[in-house]
C-alpha positions in Angstrom: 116.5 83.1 116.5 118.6 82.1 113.8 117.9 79.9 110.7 119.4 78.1 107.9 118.6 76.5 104.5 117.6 73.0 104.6 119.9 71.4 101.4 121.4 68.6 103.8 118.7 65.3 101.5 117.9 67.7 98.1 120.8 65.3 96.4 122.3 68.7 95.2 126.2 67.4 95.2 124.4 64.1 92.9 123.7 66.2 90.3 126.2 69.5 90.7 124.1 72.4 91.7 126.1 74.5 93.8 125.3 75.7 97.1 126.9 76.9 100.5 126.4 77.4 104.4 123.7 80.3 103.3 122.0 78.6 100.6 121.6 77.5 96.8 123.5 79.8 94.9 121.4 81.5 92.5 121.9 84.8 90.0 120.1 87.6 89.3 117.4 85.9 87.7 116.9 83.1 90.7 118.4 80.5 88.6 121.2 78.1 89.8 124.2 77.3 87.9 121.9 75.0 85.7 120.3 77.6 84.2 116.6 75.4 84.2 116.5 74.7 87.8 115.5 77.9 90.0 115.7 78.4 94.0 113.5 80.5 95.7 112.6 81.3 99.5 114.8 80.5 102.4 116.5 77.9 100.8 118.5 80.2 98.8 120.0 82.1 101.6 118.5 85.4 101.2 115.5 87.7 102.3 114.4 85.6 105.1 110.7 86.5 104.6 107.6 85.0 103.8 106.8 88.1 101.4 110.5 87.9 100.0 109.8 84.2 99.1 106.4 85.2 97.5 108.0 87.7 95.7 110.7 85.8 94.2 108.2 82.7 93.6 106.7 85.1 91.1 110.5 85.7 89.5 110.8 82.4 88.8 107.5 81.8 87.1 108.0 84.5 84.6 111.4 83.1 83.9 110.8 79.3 84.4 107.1 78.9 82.8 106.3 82.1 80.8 109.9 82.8 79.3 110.1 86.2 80.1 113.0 87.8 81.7 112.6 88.9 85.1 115.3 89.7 87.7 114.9 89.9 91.0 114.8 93.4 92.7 115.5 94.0 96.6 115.8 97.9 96.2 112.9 98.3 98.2 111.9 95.2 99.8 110.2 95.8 103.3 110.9 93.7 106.2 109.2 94.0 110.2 110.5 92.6 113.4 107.7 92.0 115.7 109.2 93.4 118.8 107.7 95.5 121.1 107.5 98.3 119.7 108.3 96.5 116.3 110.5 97.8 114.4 110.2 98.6 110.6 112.5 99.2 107.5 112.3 99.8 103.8 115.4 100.7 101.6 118.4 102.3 102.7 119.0 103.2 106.6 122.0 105.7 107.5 124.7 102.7 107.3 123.9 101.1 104.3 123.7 105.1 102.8 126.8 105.9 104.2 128.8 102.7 102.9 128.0 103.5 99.0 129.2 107.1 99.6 125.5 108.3 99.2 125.5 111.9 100.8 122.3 112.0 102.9 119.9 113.7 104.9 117.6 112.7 107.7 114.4 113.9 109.0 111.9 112.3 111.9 109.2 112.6 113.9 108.6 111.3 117.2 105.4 109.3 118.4 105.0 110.9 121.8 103.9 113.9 118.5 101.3 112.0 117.6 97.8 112.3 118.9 96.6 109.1 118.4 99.5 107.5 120.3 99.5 109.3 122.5 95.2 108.9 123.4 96.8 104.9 123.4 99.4 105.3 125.4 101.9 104.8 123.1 105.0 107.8 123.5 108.0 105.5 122.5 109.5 105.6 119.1 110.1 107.6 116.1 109.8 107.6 112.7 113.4 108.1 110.2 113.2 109.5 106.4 116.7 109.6 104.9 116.6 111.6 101.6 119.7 111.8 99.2 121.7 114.6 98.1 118.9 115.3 95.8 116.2 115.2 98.0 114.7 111.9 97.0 113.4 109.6 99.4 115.7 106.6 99.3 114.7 104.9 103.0 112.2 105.0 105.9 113.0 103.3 108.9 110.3 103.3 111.7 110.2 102.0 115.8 107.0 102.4 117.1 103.3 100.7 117.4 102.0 99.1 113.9 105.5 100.0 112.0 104.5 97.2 109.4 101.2 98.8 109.2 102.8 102.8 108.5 105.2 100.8 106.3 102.6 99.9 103.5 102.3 103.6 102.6 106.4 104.1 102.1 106.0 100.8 100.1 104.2 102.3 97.8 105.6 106.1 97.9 108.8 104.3 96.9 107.9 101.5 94.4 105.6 103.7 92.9 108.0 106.9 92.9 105.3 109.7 94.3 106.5 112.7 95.3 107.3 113.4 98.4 105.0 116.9 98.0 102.0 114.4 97.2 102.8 112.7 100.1 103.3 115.7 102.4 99.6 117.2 100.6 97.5 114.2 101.2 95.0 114.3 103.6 95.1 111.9 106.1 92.5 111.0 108.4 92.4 112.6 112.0 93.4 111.0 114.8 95.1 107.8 113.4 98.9 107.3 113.8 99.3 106.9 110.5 99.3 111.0 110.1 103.2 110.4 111.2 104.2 109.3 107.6 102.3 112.9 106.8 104.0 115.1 109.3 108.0 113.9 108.1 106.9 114.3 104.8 105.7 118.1 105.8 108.6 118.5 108.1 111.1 118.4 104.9 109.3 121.6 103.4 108.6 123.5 106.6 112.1 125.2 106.3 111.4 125.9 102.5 107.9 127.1 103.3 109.0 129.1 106.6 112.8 130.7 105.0 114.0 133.7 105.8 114.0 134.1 102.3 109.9 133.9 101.8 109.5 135.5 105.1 110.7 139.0 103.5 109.1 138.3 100.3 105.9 138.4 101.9 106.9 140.9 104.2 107.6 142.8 100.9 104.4 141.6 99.4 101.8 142.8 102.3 103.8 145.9 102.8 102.9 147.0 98.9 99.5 146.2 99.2 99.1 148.2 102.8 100.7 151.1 101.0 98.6 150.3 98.0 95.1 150.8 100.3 96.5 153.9 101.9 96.7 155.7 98.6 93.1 155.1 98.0 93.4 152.3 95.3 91.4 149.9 97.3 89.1 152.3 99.4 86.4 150.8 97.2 86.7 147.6 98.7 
């Protein structure tokens, strides 16, 4: 709906911290342009979120009251709108990829694939996995029913750096829509798995053994 920071009685001109129509201005580090007075949440004009302002609330007590340096990281900073079907983001989407020169790939999987979903009526939406040009993970976008909720596991995929084969490996319990985060992960090895290449090495592979048991050598078995 539209929102802005509330500086109009905080008596910043009084005592020169500088601020404009977004917010406090603040570095790095959440610190203003007097380097003991810190801004964080809303009123500093960025990450409109409650979890962004939780977040940075934490920056500012490791800088402010324990003295340790800590700056402020939006890499991979989730955010939801609760539309219907909401509509979920982490990291970098095709624009934002496409604006830094980032060479990129992307891979989805539709809802209406899903059996859970689909047993709850639920068809509309997809799920989006852009990799880089080394096949890293650098952003999930996802429109569909609980987004936020199928968010929490990219959250952690990328914050914690797992593999995207860990990912693709891990058993996920059956029927639950969260087996979509599964399935894109799986869908980016398919081709490797299913190449023309390994096609003839198997073909190649089998074809030995056959020969293998018609000359006797595993008539034993």
């Amino acid at each position: 709906m539209g929102r802005e920071a509330n500086t109009k009685d905080l008596g910043l001109d009084s005592i020169g911290v500088e601020y404009n129509q977004r917010g406090i201005k603040v570095d790095n580090r959440l610190r203003t342009n007097h380097k003991h007075i810190y801004a964080a949440g809303d009123i500093n004009g960025g990450y409109q979120f409650t979890h962004a302002a939780g977040y940075e609330g934490g920056i500012v007590v490791s800088n402010a009251i324990f003295r340790l340096p800590r700056k402020a990281d939006y890499t991979f900073l989730p955010w939801c709108t609760y539309t219907d079907p909401s509509l979920a983001s982490i990291g970098m989407n095709e624009n934002s990829a496409r604006k830094v020169g980032i060479d990129y790939n992307v891979w989805t999987e539709e809802f209406k694939d899903n059996d859970r979903s689909l047993a709850e009526g639920e068809s509309i939406g997809r799920i989006k996995m852009i990799l880089n040009e080394k096949e890293k993970p650098i952003g999930v976008q996802i429109l569909g029913p609980h987004a936020g909720d199928l968010l929490a596991e990219w959250v952690a995929v990328l914050n914690g750096k797992v593999k995207l084969s860990t990912l693709a490996a891990a058993v996920h319990p059956y029927p639950t829509i969260g087996e979509i985060n599964k399935k894109v992960a799986g869908s980016f090895f398919s081709p490797k798995i299913f190449s023309e290449k390994i096609q003839k090495g198997l073909k190649f592979f089998f074809h030995l053994k056959g020969r293998a048991c018609r000359d006797d050598v595993c008539s034993e078995g």
